[in-house]
SEPA-547737 format. One record per residue: residue in three letters; y, x negated, z negated of N, C-alpha, C in turn. Coordinates in steps of 0.2 Angstrom, whole numbers, plus 5000, padded with zeros to 4 digits. Example, Ala and Ser with C-alpha at 12.3 -4.5 7.8 and 13.67 -1.06 7.14 Angstrom:
+-----+------+------+------+-------+-------+-------+------+------+------+
|   r | n.c2 | n.c1 | n.c3 | ca.c2 | ca.c1 | ca.c3 | c.c2 | c.c1 | c.c3 |
+-----+------+------+------+-------+-------+-------+------+------+------+
| ALA | 4972 | 4934 | 4961 |  4978 |  4938 |  4961 | 4984 | 4934 | 4961 |
| SER | 4989 | 4936 | 4965 |  4995 |  4932 |  4964 | 5000 | 4936 | 4961 |
+-----+------+------+------+-------+-------+-------+------+------+------+
***
This chain:
+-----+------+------+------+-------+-------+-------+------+------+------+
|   r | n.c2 | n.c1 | n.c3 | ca.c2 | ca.c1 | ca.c3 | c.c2 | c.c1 | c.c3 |
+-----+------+------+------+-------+-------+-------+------+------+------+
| UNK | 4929 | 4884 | 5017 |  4923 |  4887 |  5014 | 4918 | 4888 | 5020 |
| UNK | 4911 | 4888 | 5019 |  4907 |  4891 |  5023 | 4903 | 4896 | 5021 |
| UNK | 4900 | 4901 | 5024 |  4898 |  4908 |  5022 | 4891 | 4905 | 5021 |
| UNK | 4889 | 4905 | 5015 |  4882 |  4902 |  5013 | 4877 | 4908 | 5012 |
| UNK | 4878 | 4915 | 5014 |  4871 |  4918 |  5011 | 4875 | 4928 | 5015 |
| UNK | 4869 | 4931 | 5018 |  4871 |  4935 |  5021 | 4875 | 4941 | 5019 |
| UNK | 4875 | 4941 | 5011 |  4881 |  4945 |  5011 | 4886 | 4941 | 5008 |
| UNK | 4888 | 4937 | 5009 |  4895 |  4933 |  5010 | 4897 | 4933 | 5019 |
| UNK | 4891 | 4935 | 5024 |  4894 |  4935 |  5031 | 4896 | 4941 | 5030 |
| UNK | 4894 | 4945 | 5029 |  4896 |  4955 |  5027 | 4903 | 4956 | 5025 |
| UNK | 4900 | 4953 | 5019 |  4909 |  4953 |  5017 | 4916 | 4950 | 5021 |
| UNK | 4913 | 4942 | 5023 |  4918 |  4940 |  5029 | 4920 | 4947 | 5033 |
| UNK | 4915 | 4948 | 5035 |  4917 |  4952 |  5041 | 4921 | 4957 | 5040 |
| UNK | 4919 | 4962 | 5033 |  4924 |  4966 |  5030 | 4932 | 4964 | 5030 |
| UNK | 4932 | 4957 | 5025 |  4939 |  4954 |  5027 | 4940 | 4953 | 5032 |
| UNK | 4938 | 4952 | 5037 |  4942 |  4949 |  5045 | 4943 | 4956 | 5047 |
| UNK | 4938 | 4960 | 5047 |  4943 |  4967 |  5049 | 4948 | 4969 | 5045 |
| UNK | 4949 | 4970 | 5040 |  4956 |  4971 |  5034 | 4961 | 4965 | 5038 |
| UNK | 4960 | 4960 | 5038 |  4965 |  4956 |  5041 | 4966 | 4956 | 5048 |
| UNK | 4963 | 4957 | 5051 |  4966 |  4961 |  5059 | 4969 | 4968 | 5060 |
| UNK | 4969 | 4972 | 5054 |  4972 |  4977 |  5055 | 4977 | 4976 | 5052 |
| UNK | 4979 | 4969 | 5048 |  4987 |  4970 |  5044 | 4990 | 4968 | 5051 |
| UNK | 4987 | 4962 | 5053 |  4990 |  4958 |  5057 | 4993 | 4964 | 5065 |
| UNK | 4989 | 4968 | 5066 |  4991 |  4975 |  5071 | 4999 | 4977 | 5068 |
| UNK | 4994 | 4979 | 5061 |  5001 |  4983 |  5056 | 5008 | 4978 | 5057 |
| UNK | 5007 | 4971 | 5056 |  5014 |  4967 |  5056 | 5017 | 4968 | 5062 |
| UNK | 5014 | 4966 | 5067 |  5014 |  4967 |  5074 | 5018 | 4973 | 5077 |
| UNK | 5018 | 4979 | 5073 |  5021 |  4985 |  5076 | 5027 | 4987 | 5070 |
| UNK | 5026 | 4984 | 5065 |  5029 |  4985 |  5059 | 5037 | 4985 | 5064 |
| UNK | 5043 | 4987 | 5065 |  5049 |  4985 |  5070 | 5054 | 4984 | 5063 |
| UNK | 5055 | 4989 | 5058 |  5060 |  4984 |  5052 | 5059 | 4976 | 5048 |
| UNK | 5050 | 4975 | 5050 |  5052 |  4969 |  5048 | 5051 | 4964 | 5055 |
| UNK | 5050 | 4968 | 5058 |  5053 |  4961 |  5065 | 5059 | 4961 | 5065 |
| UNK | 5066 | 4966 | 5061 |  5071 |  4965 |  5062 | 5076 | 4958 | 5057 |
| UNK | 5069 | 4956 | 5055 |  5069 |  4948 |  5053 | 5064 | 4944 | 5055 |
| UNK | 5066 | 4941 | 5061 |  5061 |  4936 |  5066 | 5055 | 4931 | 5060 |
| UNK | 5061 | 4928 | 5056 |  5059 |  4923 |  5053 | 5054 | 4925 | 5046 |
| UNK | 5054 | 4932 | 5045 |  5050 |  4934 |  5040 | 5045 | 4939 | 5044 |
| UNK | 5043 | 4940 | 5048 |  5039 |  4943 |  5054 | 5035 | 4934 | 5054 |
| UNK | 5037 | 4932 | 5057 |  5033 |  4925 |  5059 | 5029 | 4924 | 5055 |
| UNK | 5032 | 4923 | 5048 |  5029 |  4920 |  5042 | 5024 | 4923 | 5040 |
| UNK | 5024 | 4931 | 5039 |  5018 |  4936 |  5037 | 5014 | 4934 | 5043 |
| UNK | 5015 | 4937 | 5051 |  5011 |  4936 |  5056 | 5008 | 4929 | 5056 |
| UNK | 5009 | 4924 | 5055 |  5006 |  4917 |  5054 | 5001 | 4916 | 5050 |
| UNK | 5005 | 4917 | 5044 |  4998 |  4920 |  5037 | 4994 | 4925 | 5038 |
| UNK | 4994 | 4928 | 5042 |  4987 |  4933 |  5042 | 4984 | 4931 | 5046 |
| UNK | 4987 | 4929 | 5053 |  4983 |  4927 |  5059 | 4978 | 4920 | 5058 |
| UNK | 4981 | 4917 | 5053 |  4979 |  4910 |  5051 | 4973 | 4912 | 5045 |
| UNK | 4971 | 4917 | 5041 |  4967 |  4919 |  5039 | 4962 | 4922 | 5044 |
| UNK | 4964 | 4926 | 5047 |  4961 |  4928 |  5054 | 4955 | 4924 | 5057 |
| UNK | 4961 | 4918 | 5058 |  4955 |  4913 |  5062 | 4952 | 4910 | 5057 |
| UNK | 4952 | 4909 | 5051 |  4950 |  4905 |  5045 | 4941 | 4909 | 5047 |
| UNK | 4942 | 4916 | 5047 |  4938 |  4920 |  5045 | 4932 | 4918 | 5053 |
| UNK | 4937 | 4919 | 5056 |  4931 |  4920 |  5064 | 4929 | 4912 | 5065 |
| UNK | 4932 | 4908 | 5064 |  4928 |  4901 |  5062 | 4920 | 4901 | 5058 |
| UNK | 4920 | 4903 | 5052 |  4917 |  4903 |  5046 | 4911 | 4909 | 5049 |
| UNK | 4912 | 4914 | 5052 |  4908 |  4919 |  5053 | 4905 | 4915 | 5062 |
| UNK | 4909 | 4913 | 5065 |  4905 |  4909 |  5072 | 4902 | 4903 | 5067 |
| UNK | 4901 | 4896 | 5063 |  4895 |  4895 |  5061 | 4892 | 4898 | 5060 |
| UNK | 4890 | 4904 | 5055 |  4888 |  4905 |  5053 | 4880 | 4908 | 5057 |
| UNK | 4884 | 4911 | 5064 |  4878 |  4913 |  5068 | 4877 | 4908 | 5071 |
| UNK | 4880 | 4902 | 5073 |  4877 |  4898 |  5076 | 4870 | 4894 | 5073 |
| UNK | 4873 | 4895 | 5065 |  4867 |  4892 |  5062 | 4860 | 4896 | 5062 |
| UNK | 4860 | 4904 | 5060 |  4855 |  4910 |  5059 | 4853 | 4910 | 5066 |
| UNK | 4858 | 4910 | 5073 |  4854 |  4910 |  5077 | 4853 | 4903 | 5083 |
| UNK | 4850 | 4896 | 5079 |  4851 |  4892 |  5082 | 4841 | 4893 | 5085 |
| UNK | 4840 | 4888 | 5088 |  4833 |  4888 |  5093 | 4829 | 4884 | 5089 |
| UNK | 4825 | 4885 | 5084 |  4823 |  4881 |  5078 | 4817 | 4877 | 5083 |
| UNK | 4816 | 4876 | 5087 |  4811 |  4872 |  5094 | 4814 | 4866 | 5092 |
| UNK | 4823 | 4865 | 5094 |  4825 |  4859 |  5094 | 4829 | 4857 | 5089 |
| UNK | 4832 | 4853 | 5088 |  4836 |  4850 |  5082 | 4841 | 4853 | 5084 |
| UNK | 4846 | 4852 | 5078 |  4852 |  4854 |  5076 | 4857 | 4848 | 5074 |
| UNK | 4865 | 4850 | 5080 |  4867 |  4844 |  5075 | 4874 | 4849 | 5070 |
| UNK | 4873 | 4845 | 5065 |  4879 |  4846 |  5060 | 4882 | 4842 | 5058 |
| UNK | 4890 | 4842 | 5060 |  4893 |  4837 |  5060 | 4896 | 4837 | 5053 |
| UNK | 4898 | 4829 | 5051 |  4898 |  4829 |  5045 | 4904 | 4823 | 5043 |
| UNK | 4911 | 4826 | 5042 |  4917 |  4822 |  5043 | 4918 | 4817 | 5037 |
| UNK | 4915 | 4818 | 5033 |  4915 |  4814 |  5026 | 4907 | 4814 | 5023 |
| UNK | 4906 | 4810 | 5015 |  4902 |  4809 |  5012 | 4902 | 4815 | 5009 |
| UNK | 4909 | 4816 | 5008 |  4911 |  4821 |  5002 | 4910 | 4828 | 5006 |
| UNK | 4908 | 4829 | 5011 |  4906 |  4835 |  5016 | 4897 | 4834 | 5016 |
| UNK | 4894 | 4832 | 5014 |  4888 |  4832 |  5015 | 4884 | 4837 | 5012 |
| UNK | 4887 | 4840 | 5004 |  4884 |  4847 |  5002 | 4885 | 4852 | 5009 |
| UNK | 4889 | 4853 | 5010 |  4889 |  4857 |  5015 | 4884 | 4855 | 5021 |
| UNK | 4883 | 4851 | 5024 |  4881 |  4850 |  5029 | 4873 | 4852 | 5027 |
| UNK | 4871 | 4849 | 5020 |  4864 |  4854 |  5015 | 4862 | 4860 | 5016 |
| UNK | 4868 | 4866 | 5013 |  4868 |  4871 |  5014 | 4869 | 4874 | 5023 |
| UNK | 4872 | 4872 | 5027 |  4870 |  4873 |  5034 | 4864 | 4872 | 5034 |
| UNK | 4863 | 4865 | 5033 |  4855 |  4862 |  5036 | 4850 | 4870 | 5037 |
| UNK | 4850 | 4873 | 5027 |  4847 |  4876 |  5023 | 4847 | 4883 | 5028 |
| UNK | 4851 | 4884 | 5030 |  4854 |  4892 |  5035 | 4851 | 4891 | 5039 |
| UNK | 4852 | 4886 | 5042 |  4848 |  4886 |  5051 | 4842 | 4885 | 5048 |
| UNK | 4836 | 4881 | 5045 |  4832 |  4882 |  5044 | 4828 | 4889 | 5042 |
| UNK | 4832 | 4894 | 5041 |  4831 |  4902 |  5038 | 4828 | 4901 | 5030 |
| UNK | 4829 | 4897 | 5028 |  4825 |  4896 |  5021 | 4829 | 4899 | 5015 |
| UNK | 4826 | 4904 | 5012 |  4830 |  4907 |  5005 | 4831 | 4899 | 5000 |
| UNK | 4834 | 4901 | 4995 |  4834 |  4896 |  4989 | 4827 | 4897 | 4986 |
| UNK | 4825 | 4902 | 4987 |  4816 |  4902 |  4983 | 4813 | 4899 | 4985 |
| UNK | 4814 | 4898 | 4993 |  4809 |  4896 |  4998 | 4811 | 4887 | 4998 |
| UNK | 4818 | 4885 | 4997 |  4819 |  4879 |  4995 | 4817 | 4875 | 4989 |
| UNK | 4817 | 4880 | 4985 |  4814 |  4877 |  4978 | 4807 | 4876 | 4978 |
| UNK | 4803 | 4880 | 4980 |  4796 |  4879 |  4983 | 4793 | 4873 | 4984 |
| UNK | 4798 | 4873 | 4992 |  4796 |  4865 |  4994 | 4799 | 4861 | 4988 |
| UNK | 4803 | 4858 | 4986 |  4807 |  4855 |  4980 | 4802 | 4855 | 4974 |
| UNK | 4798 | 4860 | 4972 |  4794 |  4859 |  4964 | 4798 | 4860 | 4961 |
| UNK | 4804 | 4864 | 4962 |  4809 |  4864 |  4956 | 4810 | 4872 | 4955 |
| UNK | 4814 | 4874 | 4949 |  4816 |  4882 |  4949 | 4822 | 4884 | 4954 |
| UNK | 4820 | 4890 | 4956 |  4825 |  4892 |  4962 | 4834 | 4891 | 4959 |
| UNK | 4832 | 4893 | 4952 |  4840 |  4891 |  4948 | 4844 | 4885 | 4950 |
| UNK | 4839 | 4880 | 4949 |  4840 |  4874 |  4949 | 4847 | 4873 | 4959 |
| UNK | 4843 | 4877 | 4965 |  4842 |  4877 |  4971 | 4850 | 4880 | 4971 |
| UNK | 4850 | 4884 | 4966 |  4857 |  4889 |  4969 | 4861 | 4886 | 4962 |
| UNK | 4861 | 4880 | 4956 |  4866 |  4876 |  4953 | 4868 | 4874 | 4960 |
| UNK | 4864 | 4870 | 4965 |  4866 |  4862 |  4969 | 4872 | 4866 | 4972 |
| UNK | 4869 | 4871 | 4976 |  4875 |  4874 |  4981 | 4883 | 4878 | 4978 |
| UNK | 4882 | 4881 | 4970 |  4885 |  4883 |  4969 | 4891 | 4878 | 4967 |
| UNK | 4889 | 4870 | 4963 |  4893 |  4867 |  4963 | 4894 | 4862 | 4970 |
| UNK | 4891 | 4863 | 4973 |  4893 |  4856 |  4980 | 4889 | 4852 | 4979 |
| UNK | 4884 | 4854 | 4976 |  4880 |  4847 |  4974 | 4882 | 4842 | 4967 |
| UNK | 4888 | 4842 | 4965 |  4890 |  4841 |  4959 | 4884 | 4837 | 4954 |
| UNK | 4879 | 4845 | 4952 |  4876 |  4844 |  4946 | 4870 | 4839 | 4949 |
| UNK | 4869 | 4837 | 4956 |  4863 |  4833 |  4958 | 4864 | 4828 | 4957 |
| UNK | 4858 | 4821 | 4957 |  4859 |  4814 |  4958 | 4858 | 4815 | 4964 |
| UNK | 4857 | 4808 | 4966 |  4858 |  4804 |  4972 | 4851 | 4803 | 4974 |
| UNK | 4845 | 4804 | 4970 |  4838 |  4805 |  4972 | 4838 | 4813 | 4972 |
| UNK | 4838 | 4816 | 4971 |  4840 |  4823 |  4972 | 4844 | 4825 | 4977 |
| UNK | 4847 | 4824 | 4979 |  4850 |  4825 |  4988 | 4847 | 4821 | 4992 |
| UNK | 4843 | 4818 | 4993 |  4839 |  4813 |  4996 | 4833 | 4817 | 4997 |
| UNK | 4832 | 4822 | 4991 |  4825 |  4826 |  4989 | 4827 | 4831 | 4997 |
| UNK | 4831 | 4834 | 4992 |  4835 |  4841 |  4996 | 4834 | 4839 | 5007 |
| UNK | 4838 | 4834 | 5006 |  4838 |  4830 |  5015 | 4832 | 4830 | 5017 |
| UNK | 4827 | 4826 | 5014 |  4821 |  4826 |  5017 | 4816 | 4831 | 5018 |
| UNK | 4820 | 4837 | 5013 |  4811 |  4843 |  5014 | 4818 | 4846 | 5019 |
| UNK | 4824 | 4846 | 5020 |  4829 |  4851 |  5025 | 4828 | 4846 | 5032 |
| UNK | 4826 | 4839 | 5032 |  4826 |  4837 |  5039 | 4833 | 4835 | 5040 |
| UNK | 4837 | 4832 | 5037 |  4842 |  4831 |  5038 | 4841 | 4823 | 5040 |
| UNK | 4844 | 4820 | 5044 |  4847 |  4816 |  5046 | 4853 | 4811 | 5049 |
| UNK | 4852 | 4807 | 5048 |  4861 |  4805 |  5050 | 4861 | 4800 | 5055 |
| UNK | 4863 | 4801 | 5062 |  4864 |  4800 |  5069 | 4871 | 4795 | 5070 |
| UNK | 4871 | 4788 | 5069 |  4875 |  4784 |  5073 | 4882 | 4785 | 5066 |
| UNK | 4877 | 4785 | 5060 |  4884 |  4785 |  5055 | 4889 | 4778 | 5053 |
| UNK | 4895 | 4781 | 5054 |  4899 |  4772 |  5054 | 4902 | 4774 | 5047 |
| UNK | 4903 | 4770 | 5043 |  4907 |  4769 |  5034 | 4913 | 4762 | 5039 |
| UNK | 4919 | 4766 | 5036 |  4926 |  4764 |  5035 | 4926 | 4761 | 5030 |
| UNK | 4929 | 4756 | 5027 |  4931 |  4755 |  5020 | 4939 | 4754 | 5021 |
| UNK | 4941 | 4761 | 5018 |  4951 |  4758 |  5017 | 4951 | 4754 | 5012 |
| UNK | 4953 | 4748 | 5013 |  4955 |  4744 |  5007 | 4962 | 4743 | 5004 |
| UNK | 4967 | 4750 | 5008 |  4975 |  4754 |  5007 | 4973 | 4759 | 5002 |
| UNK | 4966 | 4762 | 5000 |  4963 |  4770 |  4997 | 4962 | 4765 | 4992 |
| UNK | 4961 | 4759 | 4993 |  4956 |  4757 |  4985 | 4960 | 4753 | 4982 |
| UNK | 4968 | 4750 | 4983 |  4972 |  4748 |  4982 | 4977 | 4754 | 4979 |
| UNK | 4976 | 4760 | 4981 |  4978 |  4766 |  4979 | 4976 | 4769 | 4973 |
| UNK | 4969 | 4768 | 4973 |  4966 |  4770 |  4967 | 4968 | 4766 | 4962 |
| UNK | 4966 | 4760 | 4963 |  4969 |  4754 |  4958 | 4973 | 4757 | 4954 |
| UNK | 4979 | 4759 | 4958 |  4986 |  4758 |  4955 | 4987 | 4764 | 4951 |
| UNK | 4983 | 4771 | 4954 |  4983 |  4777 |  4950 | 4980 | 4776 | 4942 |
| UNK | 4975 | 4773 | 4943 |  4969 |  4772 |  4938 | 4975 | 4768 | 4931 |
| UNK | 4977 | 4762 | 4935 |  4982 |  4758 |  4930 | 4987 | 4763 | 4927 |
| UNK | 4990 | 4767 | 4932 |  4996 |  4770 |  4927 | 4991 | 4775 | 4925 |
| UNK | 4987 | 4778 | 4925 |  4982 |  4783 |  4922 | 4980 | 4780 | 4914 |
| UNK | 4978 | 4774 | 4913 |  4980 |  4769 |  4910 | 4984 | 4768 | 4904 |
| UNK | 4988 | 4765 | 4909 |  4994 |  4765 |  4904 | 4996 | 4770 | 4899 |
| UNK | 4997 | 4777 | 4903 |  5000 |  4784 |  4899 | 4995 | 4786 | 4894 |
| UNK | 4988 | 4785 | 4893 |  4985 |  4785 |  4890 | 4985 | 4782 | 4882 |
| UNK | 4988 | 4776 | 4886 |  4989 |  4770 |  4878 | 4993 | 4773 | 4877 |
| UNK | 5000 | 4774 | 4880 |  5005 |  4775 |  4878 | 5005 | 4782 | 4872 |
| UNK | 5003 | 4787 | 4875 |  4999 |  4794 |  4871 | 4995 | 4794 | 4865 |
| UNK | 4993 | 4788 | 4864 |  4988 |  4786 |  4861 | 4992 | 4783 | 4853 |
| UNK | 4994 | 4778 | 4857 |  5000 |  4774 |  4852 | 5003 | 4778 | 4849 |
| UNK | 5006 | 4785 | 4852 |  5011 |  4791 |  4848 | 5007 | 4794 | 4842 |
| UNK | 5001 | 4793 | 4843 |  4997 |  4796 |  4839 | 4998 | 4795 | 4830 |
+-----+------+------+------+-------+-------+-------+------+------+------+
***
């Protein structure tokens, strides 16, 4: 998840402190360290949230306080990561959803559908809009094709298929 709007970083914060204090509390708890393997298990799980948190809140100031002089890079592991990469752009930029709507001609509702679904409700001219008023651009991108992933899909789709007819047939 990324913290998309200032009181979601608040909150974070809220929660990473509640969750370093259980994590203390586990820590000192000594009946349940008298179970190594149930001790690990809570401390892992919190700690693991912990870092979940101080990740998500470290973006989140690199974006607010990035040097708006120079570019920004936002890395972007997948196609399917690219809402996100919008929504950061949109942060480091400091631009409300009003103030993105604006530039866009669109209603601000519209601004805060894209991000609340991931982009979902948008086309393909529509993120394309959103990239060029955010200044996004994409720096030395390589496209993989798995023809194992598309061989996969096949074979889901077919039995996705079949069970269908067969459900159908019962009818």
């Amino acid at each position: 998840m990324i913290i998309k709007s200032e009181q979601q970083y608040n909150t974070t914060k809220e929660w990473l402190q509640k969750f370093e204090k259980s994590v203390t509390e586990i820590d000192s708890n000594e009946s349940l360290k008298a179970d190594p393997v149930k001790w690990q298990l809570y401390h892992d799980a919190y700690q693991s949230q912990v870092d979940e948190f101080k990740q998500e809140i470290a973006e989140y100031e690199r974006l607010i306080n990035c040097d708006k002089s120079k570019s920004i890079q936002i890395k972007v592991e997948s196609l399917n990561k690219l809402p996100d990469a919008l929504v950061k752009a949109r942060i480091a930029a400091s631009l409300s959803h009003q103030q993105l709507a604006e530039l866009l001609g669109i209603e601000v509702q519209r601004v805060k559908d894209y991000e609340d679904s991931d982009y979902q409700c948008a086309s393909f001219v529509e993120i394309l809009e959103v990239s060029t008023v955010l200044g996004v651009e994409f720096e030395n991108a390589t496209v993989r094709v798995d023809f194992e992933e598309i061989e996969h899909v096949k074979k889901v789709i077919e039995k996705w298929d079949k069970n269908k007819a067969s459900a159908t047939s019962k009818i």
